[in-house]
MARTOR-260028 format. One record per residue: x, z, y of N, C-alpha, C, O, CB in turn; residue in three letters. Coordinates in steps of 0.02 Angstrom, whole numbers, padded with zeros to 5 digits, always signed. Glycine has a CB too. Example, Ala and Ser with C-alpha at 12.3 -4.5 7.8 and 13.67 -1.06 7.14 Angstrom:
<recs>
+00660+00390-00284+00615+00390-00225+00660+00390-00165+00712+00423-00166+00565+00452-00224ala;+00642+00354-00112+00684+00357-00053+00645+00394+00002+00670+00402+00057+00704+00286-00030ser;
</recs>
This chain:
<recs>
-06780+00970-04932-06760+00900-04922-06686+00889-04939-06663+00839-04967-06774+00879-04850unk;-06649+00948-04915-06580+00942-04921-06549+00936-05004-06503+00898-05018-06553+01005-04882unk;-06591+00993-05067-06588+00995-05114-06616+00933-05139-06576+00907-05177-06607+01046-05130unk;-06679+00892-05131-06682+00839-05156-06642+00773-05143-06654+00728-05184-06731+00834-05149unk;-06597+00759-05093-06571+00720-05064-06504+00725-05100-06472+00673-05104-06579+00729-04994unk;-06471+00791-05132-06408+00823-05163-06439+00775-05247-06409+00733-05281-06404+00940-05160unk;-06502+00802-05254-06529+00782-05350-06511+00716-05357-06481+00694-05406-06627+00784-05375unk;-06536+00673-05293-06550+00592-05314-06461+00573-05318-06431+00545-05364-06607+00534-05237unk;-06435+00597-05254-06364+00571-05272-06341+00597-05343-06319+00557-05384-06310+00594-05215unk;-06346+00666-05358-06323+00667-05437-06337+00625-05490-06297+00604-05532-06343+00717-05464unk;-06424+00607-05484-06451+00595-05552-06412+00513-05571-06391+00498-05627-06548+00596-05549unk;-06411+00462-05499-06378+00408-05476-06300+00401-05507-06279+00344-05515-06381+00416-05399unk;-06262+00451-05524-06195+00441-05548-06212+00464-05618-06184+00435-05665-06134+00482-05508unk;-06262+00522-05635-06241+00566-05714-06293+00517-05745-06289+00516-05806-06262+00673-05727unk;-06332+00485-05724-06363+00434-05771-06341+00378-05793-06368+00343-05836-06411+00415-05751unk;-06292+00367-05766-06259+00288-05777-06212+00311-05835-06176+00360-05842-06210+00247-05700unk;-06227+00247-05882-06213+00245-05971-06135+00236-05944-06092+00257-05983-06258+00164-06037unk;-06115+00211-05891-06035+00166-05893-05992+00220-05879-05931+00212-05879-06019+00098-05830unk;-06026+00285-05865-05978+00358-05843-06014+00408-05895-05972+00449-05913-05988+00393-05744unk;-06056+00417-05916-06103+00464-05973-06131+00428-06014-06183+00395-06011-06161+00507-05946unk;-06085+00437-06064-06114+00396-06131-06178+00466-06148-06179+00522-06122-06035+00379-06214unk;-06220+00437-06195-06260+00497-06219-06227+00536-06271-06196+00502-06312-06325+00476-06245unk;-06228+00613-06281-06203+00645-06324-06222+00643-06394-06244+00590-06416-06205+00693-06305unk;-06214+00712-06449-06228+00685-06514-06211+00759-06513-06186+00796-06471-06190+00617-06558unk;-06246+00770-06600-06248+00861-06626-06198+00893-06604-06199+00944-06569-06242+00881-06708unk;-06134+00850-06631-06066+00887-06649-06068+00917-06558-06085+00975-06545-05982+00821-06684unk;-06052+00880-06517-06065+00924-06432-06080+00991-06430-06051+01032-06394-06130+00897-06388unk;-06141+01006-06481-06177+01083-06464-06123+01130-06497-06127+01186-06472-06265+01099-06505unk;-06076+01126-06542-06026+01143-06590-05989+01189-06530-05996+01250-06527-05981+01072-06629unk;-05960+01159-06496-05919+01175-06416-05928+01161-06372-05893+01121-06341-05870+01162-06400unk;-05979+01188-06349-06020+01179-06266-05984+01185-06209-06000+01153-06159-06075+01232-06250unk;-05929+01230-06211-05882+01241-06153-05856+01173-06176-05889+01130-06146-05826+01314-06150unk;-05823+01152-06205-05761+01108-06217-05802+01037-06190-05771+00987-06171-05727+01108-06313unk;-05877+01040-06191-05917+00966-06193-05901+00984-06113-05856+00953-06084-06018+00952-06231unk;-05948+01045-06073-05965+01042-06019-05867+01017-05982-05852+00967-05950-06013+01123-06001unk;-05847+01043-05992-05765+01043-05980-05740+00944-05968-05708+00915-05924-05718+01088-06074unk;-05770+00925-06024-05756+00852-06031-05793+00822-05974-05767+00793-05927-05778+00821-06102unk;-05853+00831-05984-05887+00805-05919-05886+00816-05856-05899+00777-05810-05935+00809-05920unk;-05869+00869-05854-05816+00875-05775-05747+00832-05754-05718+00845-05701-05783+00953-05774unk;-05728+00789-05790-05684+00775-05783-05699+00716-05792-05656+00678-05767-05644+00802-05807unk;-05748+00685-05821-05789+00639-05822-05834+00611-05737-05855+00558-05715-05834+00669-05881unk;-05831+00684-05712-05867+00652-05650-05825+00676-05605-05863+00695-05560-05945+00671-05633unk;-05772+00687-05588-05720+00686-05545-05711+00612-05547-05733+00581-05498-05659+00731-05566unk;-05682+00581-05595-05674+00492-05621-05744+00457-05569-05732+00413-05528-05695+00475-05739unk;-05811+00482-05580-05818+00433-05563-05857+00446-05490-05904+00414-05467-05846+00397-05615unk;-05822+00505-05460-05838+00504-05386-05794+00477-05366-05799+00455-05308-05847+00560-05349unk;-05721+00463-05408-05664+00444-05361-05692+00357-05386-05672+00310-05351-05563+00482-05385unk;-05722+00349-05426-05733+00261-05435-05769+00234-05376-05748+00183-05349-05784+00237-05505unk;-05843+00279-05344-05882+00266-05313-05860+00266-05237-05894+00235-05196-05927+00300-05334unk;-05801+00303-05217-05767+00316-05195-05772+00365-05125-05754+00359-05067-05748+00269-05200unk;-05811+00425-05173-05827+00476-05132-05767+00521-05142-05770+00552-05195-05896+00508-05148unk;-05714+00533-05104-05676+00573-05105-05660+00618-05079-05707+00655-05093-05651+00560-05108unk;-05623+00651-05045-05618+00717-04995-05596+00712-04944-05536+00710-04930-05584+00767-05011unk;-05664+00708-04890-05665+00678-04823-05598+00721-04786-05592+00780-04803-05748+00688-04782unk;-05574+00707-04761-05532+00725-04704-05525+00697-04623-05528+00637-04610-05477+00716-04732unk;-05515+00747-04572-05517+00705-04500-05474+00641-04507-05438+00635-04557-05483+00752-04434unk;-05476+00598-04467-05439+00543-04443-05375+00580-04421-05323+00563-04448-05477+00500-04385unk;-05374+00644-04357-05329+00661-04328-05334+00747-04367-05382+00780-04387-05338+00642-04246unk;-05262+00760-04364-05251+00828-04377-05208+00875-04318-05184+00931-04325-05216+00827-04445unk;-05207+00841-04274-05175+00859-04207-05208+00828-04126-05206+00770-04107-05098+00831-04216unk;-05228+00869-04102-05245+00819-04036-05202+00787-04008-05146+00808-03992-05269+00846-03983unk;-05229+00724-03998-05207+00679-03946-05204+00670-03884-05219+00726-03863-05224+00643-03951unk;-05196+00643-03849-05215+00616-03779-05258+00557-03789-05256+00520-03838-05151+00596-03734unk;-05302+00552-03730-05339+00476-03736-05284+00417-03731-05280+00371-03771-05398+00464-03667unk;-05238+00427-03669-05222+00357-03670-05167+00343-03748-05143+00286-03751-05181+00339-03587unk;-05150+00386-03801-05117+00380-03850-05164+00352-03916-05147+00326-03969-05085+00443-03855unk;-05202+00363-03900-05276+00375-03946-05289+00280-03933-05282+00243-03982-05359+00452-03896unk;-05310+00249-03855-05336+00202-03853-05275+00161-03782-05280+00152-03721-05422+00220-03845unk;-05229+00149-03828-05159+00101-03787-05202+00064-03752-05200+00073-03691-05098+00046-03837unk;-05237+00028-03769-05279-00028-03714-05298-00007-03648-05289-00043-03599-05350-00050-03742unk;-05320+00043-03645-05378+00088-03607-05303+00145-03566-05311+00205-03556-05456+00145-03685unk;-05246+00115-03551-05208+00143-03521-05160+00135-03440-05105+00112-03423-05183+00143-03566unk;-05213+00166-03408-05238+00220-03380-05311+00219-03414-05356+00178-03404-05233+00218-03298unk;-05311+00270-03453-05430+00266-03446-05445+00286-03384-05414+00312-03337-05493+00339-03504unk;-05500+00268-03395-05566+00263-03310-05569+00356-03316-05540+00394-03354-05694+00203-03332unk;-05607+00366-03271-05634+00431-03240-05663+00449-03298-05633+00489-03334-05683+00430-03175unk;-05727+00423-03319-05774+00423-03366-05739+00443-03437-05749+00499-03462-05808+00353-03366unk;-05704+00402-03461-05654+00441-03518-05614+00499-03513-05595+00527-03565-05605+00401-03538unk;-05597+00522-03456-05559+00583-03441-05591+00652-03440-05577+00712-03448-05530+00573-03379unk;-05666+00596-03417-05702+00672-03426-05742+00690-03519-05757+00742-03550-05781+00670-03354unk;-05746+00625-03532-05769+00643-03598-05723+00671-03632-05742+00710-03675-05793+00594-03634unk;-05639+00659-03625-05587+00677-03660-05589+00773-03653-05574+00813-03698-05516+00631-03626unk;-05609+00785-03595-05610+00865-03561-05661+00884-03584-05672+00945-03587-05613+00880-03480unk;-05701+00844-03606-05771+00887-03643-05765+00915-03713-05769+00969-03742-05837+00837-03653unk;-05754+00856-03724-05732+00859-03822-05666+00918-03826-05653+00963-03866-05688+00755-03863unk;-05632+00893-03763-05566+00940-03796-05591+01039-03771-05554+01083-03792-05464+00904-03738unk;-05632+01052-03742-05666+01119-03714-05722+01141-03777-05735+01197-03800-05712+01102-03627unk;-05742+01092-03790-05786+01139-03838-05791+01168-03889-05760+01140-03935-05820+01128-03849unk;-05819+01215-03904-05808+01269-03961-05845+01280-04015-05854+01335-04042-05809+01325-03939unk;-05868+01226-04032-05930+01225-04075-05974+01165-04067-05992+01132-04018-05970+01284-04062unk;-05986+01162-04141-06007+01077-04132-06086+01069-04091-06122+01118-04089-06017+01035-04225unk;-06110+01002-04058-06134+00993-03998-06156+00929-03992-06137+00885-04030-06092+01009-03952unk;-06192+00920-03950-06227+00863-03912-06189+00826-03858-06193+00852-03803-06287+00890-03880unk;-06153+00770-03864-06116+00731-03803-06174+00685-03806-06196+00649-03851-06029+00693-03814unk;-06202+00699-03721-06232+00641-03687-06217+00605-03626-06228+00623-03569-06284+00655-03678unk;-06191+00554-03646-06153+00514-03588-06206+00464-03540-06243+00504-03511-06091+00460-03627unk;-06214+00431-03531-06228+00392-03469-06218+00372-03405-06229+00403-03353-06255+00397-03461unk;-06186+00294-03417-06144+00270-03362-06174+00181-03385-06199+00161-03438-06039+00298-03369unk;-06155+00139-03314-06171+00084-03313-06117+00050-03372-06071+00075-03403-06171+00060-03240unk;-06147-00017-03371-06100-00055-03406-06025-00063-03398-06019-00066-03337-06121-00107-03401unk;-05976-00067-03420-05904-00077-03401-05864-00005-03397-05804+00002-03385-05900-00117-03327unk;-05902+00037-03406-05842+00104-03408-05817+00135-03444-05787+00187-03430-05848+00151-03387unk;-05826+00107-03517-05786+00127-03572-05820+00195-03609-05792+00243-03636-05710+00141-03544unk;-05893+00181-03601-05923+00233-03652-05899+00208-03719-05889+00257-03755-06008+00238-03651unk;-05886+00150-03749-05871+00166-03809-05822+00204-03830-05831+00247-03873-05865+00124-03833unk;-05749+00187-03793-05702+00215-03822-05703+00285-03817-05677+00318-03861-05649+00191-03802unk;-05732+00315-03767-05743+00390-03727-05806+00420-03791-05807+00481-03798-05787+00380-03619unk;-05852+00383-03833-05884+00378-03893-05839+00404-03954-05852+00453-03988-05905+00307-03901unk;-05771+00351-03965-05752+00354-04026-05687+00409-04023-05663+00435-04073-05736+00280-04052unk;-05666+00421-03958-05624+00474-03957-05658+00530-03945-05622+00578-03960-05576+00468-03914unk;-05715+00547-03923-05737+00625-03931-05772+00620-04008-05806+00668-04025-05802+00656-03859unk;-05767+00566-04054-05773+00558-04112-05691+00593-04157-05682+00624-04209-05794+00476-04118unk;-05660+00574-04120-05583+00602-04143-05574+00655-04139-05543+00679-04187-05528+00583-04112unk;-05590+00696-04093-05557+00761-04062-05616+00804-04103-05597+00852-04135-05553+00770-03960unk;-05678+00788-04102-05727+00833-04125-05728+00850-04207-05726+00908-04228-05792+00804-04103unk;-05731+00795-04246-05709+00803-04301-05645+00839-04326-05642+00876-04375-05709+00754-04314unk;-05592+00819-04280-05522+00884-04288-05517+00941-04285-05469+00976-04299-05478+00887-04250unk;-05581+00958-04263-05584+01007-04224-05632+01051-04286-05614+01105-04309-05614+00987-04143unk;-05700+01014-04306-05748+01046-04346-05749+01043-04388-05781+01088-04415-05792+01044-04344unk;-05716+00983-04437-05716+00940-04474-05782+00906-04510-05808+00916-04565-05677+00961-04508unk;-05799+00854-04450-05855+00836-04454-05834+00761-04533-05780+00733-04544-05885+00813-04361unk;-05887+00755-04563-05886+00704-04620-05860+00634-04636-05839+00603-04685-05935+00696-04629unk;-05880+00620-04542-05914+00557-04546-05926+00538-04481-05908+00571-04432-05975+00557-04585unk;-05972+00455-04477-05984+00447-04404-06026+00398-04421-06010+00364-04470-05923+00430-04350unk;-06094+00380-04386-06117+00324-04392-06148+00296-04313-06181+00335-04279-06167+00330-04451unk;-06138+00244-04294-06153+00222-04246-06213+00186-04235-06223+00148-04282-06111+00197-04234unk;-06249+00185-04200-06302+00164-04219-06338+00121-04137-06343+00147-04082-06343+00234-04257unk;-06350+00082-04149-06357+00021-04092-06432-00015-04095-06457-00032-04149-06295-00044-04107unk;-06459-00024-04037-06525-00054-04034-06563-00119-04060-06623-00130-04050-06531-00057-03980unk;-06505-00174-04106-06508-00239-04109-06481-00263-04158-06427-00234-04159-06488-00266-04063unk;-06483-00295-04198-06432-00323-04257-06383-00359-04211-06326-00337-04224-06470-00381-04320unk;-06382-00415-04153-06323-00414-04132-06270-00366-04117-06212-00366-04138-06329-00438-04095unk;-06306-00316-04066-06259-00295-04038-06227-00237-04105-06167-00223-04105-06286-00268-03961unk;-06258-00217-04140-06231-00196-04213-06174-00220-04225-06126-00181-04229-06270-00217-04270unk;-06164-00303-04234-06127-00330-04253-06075-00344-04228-06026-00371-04253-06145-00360-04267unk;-06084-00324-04171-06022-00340-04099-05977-00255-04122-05918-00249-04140-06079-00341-03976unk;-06007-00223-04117-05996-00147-04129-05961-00136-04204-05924-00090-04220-06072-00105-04125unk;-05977-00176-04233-05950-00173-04330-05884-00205-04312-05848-00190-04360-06005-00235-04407unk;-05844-00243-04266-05794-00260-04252-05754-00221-04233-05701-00213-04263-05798-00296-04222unk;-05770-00193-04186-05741-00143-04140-05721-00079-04184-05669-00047-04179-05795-00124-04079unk;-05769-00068-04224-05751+00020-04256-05710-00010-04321-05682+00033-04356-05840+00085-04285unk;-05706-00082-04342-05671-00094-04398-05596-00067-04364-05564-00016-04379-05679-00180-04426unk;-05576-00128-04304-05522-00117-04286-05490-00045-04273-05431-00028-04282-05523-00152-04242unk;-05544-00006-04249-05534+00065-04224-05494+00110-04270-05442+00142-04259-05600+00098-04212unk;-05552+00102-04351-05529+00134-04390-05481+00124-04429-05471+00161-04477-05560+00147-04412unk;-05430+00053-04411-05399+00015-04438-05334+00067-04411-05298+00091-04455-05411-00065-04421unk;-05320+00087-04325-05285+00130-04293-05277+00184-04336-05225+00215-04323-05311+00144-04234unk;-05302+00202-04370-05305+00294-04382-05315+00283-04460-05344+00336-04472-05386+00350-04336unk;-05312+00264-04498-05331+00235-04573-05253+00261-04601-05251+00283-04659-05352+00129-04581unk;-05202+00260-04570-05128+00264-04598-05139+00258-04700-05170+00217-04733-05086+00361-04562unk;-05100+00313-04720-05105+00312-04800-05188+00326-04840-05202+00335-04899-05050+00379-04826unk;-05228+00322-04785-05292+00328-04829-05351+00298-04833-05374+00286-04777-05313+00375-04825unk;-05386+00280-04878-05423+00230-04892-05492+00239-04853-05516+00290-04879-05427+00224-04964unk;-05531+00219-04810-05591+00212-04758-05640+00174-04798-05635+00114-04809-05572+00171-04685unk;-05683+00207-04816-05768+00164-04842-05809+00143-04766-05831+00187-04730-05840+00239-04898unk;-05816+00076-04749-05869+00052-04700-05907+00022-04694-05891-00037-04684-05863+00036-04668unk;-05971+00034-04695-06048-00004-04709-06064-00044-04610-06048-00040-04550-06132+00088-04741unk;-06094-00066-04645-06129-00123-04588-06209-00109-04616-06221-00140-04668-06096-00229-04598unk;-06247-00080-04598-06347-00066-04594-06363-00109-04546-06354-00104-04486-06386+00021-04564unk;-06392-00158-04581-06458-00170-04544-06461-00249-04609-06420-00270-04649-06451-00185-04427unk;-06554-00280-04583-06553-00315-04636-06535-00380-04637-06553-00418-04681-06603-00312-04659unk;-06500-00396-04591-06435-00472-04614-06358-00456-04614-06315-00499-04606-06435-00545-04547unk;-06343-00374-04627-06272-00376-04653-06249-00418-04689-06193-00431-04666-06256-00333-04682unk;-06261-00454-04742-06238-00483-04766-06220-00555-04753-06197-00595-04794-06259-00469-04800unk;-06236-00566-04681-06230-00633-04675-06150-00621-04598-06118-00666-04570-06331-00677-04651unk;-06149-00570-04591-06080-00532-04556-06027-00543-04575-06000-00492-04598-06074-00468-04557unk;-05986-00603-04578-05914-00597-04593-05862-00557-04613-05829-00561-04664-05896-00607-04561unk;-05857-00504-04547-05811-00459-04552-05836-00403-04611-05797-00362-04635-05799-00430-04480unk;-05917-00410-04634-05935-00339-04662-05907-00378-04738-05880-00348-04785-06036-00303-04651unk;-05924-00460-04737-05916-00484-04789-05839-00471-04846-05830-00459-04905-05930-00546-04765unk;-05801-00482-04791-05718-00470-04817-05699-00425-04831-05662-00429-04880-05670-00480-04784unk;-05710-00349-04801-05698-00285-04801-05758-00266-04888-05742-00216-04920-05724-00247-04706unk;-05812-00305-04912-05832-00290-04936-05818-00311-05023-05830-00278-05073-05872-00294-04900unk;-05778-00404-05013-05756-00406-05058-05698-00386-05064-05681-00374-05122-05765-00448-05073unk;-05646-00374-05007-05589-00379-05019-05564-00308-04977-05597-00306-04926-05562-00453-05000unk;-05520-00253-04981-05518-00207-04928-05455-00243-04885-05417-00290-04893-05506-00123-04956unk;-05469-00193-04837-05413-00225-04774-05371-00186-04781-05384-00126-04783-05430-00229-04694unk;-05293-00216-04789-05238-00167-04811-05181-00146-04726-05153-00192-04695-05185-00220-04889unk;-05178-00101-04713-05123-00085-04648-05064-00096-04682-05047-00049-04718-05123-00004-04610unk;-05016-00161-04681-04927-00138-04715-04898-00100-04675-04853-00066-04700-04867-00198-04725unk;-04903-00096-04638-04854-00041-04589-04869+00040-04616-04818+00072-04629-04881-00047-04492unk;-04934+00075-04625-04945+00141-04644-04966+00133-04711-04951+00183-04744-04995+00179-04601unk;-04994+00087-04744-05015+00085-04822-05097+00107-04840-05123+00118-04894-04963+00141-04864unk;-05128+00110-04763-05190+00134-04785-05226+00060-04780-05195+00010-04762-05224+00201-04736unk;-05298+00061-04800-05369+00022-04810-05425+00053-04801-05446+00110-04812-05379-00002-04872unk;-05456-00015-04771-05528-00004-04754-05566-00060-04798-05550-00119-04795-05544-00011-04669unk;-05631-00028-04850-05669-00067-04869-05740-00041-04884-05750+00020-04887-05640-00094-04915unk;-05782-00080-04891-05825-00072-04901-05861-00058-04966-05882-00116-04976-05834-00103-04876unk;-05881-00028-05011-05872-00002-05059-05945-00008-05097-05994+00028-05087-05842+00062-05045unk;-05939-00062-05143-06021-00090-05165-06049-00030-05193-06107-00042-05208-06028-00158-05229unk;-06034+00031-05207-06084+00081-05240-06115+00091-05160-06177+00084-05161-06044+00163-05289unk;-06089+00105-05093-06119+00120-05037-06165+00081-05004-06197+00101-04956-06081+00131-05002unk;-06172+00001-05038-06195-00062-05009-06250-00058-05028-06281-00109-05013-06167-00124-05024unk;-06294-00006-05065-06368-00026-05095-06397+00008-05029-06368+00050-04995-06397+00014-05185unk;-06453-00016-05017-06496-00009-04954-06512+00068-04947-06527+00100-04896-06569-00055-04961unk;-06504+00091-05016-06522+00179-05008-06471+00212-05001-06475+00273-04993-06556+00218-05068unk;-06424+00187-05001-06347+00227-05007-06298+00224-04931-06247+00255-04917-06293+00180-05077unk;-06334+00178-04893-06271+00165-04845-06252+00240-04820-06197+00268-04824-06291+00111-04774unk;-06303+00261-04798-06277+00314-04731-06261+00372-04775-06258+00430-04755-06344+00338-04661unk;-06251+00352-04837-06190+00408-04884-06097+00414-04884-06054+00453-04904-06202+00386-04967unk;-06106+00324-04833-06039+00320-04819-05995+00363-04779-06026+00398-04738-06034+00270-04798unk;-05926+00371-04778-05905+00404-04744-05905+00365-04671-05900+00400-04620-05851+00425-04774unk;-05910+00302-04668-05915+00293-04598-05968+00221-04577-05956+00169-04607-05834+00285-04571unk;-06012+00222-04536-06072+00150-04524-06086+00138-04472-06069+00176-04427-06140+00150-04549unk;-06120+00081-04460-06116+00040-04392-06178-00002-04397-06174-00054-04429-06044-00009-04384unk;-06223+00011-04373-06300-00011-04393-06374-00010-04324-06379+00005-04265-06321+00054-04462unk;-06399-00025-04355-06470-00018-04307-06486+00040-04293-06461+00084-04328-06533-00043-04335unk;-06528+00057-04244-06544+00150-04235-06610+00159-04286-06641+00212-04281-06574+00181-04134unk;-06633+00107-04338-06713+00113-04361-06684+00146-04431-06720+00183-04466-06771+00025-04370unk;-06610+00129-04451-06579+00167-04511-06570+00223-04510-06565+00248-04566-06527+00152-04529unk;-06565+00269-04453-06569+00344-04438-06646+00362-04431-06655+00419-04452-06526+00364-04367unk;-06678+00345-04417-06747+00351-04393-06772+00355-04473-06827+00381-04483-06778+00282-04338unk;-06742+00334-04517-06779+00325-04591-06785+00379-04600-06838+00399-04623-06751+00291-04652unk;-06715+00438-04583-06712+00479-04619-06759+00535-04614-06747+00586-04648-06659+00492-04618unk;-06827+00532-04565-06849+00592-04540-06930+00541-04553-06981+00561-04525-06811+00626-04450unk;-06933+00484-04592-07018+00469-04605-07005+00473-04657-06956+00488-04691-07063+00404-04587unk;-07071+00453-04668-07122+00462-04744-07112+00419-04786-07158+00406-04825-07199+00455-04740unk;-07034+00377-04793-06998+00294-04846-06996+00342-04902-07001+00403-04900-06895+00242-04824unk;-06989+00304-04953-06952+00304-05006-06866+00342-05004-06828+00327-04958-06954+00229-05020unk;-06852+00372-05039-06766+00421-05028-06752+00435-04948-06696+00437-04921-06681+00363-05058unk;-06820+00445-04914-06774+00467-04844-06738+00546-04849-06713+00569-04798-06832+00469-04769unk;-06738+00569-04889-06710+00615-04908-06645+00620-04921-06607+00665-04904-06736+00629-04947unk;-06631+00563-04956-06559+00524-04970-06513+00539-04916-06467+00579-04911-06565+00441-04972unk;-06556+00468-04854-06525+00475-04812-06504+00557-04754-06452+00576-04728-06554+00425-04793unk;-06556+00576-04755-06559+00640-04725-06516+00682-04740-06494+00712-04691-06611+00668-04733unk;-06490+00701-04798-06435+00738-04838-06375+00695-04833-06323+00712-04861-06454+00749-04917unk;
</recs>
């Protein structure tokens, strides 16, 4: 699954005429020198699509309350998720559960911080029971990743099927969001916007039925799965 899920993303960039023109005799002449060209040919256009070389958000641990100024003092509940993430030794299962109001999200997006620093995890996708509350949540991780974005550029999808009628996914999608203070951006990146591609992004905010694809019997759930 994993190898077919690797093919489709290849065949998806080396088929397109606008990055691989088709070759011609003279090519077979110097096969190193062709293969050579086309490597350099698809460096161009992973950096177009704008798959580039994921790196953590953080390269140093934080503290929570440095991490989330708002949330300063954090609740109990964040202190302990902060002691979890920061103890463990190998990547893992955080399962939280607590009533409404105690700051599972942020205690969410910072053992999202620390864990990735730590493993160097890819990515993150969030995934929520509702197209509203999706959408309430596509706010929140914009701003989030807006914090930690400094000099580098953030790809962010919005899944589910009235993204497009989402404001915030709308702007980030025509336009990226620029930080002047650190020089980084967050946008949304139309090669990631096709319905088979989202959860290729480096980071998403969607329904839980978009993860669930990746393990039935659809069309490219393989895609997603890889």
């Amino acid at each position: 699954m994993l190898l077919a899920g690797l093919a489709s993303f290849a065949d998806w960039i080396g088929s397109n005429e606008k990055w691989f023109t088709f070759g011609n005799t003279e090519d077979c002449s110097d096969l190193v020198a062709w293969f050579e060209g086309r490597r350099i040919i698809a460096e161009s256009a992973l950096t177009a699509i704008g798959w580039t070389n994921r790196a953590p958000l953080l390269t140093e641990q934080t503290d929570f309350a440095r991490a989330f100024p708002k949330c300063n003092p954090p609740r109990p509940l964040q202190e302990i998720v902060a002691k979890e993430a920061f103890a463990a030794s190998k990547p893992c299962v955080l399962l939280v559960e607590a009533p409404m109001g105690e700051g599972k999200t942020e205690a969410a997006l910072y053992a999202h911080l620390e864990l990735q620093r730590k493993f160097a995890h890819r990515g993150m996708y969030i995934a929520l029971p509702s197209k509203a509350t999706g959408n309430a949540m596509f706010t929140r991780v914009l701003e989030f990743l807006g914090s930690f974005s400094k000099d580098r550029n953030l790809d962010l999808q919005l899944l589910h099927g009235s993204s497009q009628l989402n404001d915030d996914f709308q702007k980030i999608r025509l336009n990226q969001v620029w930080d002047d203070d650190d020089g980084g951006s967050i946008r949304a990146g139309d090669w990631f916007t096709n319905k088979k591609r989202g959860l290729l992004s480096e980071y998403g905010v969607g329904t839980v039925d978009q993860a669930l694809l990746t393990i039935l019997p659809v069309r490219h759930y393989f895609v997603r799965l890889w």
